[in-house]
C-alpha positions in Angstrom: -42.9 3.9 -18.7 -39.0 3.1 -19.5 -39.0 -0.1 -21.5 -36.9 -2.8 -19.6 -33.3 -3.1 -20.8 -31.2 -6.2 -19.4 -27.5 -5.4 -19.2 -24.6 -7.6 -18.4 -22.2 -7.2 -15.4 -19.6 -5.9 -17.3 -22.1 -3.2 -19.1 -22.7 -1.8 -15.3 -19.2 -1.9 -14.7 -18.6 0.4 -17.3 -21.3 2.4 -16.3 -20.1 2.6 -12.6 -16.9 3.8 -13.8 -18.2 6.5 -15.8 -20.0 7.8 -13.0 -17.3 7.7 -10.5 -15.6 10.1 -13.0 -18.4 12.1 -13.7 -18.6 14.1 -10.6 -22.3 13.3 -10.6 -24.5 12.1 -7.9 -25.7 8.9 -8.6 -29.2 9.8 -9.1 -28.3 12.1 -11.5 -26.1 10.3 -13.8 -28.8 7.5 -14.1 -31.2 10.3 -15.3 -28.7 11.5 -17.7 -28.4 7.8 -18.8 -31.4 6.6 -18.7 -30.7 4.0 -15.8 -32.7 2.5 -13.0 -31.7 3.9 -9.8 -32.7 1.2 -7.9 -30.6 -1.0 -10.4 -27.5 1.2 -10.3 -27.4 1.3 -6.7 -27.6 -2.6 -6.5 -24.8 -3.0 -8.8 -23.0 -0.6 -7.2 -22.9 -2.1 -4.0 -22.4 -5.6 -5.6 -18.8 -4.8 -7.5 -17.9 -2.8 -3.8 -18.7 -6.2 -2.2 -16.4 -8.2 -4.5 -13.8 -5.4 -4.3 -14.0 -5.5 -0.6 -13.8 -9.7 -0.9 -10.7 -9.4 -3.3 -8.6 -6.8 -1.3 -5.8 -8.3 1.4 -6.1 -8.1 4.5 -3.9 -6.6 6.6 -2.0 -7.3 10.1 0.0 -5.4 12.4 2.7 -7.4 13.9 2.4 -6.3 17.3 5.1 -9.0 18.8 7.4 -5.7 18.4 6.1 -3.8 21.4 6.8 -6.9 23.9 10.6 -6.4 22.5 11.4 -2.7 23.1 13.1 -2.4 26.4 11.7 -0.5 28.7 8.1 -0.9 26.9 6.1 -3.0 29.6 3.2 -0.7 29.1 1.3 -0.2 25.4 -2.2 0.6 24.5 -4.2 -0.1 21.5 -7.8 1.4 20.1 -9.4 0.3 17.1 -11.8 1.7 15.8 -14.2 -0.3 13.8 -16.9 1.9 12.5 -20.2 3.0 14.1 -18.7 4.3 17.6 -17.4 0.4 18.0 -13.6 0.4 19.5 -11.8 -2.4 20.6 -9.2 -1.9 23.1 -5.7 -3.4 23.9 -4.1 -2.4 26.9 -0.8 -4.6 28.5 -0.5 -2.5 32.2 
C-alpha cells in the first residue's frame, strides 16, 4: 500500500503541467509518478474550474444586425453543449 503523501496546490499544479506536456494519459503519468489517480483527477478538475471562473466572458453585440439596411430578417443558433441550442430568429 502507497504511503500517504499530502501535497500543496501549487505542487499539483506543477504536476498538472507536466502532464499536459507529457503526451501521457492521465492514468499513466500518475503511475509513472507515483500519484493518486483519483487525487490527480480532482485536482485536475479544480484548477479547470478556477480557470474557467477567471476567464472573461464574452458578448456579441448584436444591435449591428437591426442597423444594416435591408437586414429585417437574421437568425441565430447557439449551441451550448450536450445537443442544447438556443435559437434567435427576428422574421
Amino acid at each position: 500500500m502507497m504511503a500517504r503523501i499530502h501535497r500543496s496546490a501549487a505542487q499539483w499544479q506543477h504536476f498538472i503541467e507536466l502532464w499536459q506536456a507529457s503526451g501521457q494519459s492521465a492514468a499513466q503519468f500518475c503511475k509513472t509518478h507515483d500519484l493518486g489517480y483519483v487525487s490527480f483527477c480532482k485536482w485536475r478538475q479544480r484548477f479547470s474550474a478556477d480557470e474557467q471562473q477567471h476567464s472573461p466572458t464574452q458578448f456579441i453585440d448584436l444591435s449591428t444586425l437591426t442597423q444594416t439596411p435591408g437586414a429585417a430578417r437574421w437568425s441565430i443558433v447557439l449551441s451550448l453543449g450536450n445537443g442544447v441550442e438556443l435559437k434567435l430568429n427576428q422574421l
